[in-house]
C-alpha positions in Angstrom: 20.1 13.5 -21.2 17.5 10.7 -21.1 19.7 8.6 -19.0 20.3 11.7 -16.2 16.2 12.1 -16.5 15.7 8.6 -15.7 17.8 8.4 -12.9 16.2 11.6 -11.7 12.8 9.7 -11.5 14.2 6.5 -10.1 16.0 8.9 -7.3 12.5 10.3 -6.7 10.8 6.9 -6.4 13.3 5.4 -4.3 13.0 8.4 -1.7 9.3 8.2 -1.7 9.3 4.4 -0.9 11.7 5.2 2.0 9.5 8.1 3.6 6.5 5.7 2.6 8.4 2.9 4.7 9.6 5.3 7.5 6.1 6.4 7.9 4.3 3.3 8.1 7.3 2.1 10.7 7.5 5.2 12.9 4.4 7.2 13.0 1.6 4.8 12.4 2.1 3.3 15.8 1.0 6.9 17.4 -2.3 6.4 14.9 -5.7 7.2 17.4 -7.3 4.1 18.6 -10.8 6.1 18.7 -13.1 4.3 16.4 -13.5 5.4 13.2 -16.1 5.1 9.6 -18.4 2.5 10.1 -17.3 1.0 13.8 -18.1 5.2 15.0 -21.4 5.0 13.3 -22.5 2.0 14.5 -21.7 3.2 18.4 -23.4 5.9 17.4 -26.8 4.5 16.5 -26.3 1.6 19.0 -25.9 -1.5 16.3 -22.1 -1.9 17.3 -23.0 -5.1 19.3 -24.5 -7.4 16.5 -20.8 -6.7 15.1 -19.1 -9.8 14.3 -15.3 -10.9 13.9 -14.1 -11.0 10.3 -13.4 -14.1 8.0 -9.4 -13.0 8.8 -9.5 -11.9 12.1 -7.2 -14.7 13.0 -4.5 -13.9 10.3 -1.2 -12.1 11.3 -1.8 -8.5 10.5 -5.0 -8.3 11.6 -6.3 -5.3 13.8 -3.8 -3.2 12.3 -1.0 -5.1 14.6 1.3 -8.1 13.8 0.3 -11.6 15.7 2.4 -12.6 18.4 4.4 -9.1 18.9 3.8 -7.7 22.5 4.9 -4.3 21.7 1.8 -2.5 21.0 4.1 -0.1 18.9 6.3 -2.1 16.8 3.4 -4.0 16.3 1.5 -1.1 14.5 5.1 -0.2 13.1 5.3 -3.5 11.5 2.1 -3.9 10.3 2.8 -0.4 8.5 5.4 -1.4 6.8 3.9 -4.8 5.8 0.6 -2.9 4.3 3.4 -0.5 2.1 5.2 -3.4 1.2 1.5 -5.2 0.1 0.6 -2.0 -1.3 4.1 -1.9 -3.9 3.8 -5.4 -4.9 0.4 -4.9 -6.3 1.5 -1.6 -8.1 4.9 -2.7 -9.6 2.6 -6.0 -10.9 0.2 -3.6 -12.4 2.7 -1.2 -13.6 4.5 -3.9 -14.9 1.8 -5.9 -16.8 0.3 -2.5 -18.3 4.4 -2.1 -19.4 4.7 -5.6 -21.2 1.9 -4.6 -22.9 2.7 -1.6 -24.2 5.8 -2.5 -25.0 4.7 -6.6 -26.8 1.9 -4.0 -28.9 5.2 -1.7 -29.7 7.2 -4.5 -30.6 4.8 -6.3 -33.3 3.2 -2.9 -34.8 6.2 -1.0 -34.7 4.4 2.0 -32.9 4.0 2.6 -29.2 -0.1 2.7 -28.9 0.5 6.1 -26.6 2.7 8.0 -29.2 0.4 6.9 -32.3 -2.7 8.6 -30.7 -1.2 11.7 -29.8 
């Protein structure tokens, strides 16, 4: 039963990764180009000029767009999936790390720190 359970979730993941990835790809790239947050508000009250260019605004996914792609769209689209693909590298490593943890603290006292408490 804990094996059809665990498939269950890794199912679940894996399809939420692909509409993750299908989203970033294929709708991102119909996103508004309106400013938004802090460039809107600084139209706004008129300060948008003394805006400057960011310490990266040279690096290849910046401006929401990959460098060197002339397709506005697959540009966007590829930045998309690039930021989702960022975004799941940091979480497995964290996910990962708070596992080995757990499960090093498990293996020396003998009980999991989560099922001791409660």
């Amino acid at each position: 039963m804990r094996t059809r359970r665990r498939i269950g979730i890794a199912l679940f993941a894996a399809g939420a990764v692909v509409a993750a990835l299908l989203l970033a790809a294929f709708v991102s790239p119909f996103a508004s180009t309106q400013p938004d947050g802090l460039n809107k508000v600084a139209i706004d009250k008129g300060f948008d000029h003394k805006a400057k260019d960011s310490a990266v605004a040279d690096s290849p996914l910046a401006g929401y767009a990959v460098k060197n792609v002339s397709n506005e769209k697959v540009s966007k689209g590829l930045s998309g999936v690039a930021g989702v693909a960022a975004t799941l590298l940091v979480a497995s490593g964290l996910f990962g790390g708070v596992r080995f943890v757990v499960r090093r603290r498990t293996d020396t006292s003998g009980t999991s720190p989560i099922t001791a408490s409660g």
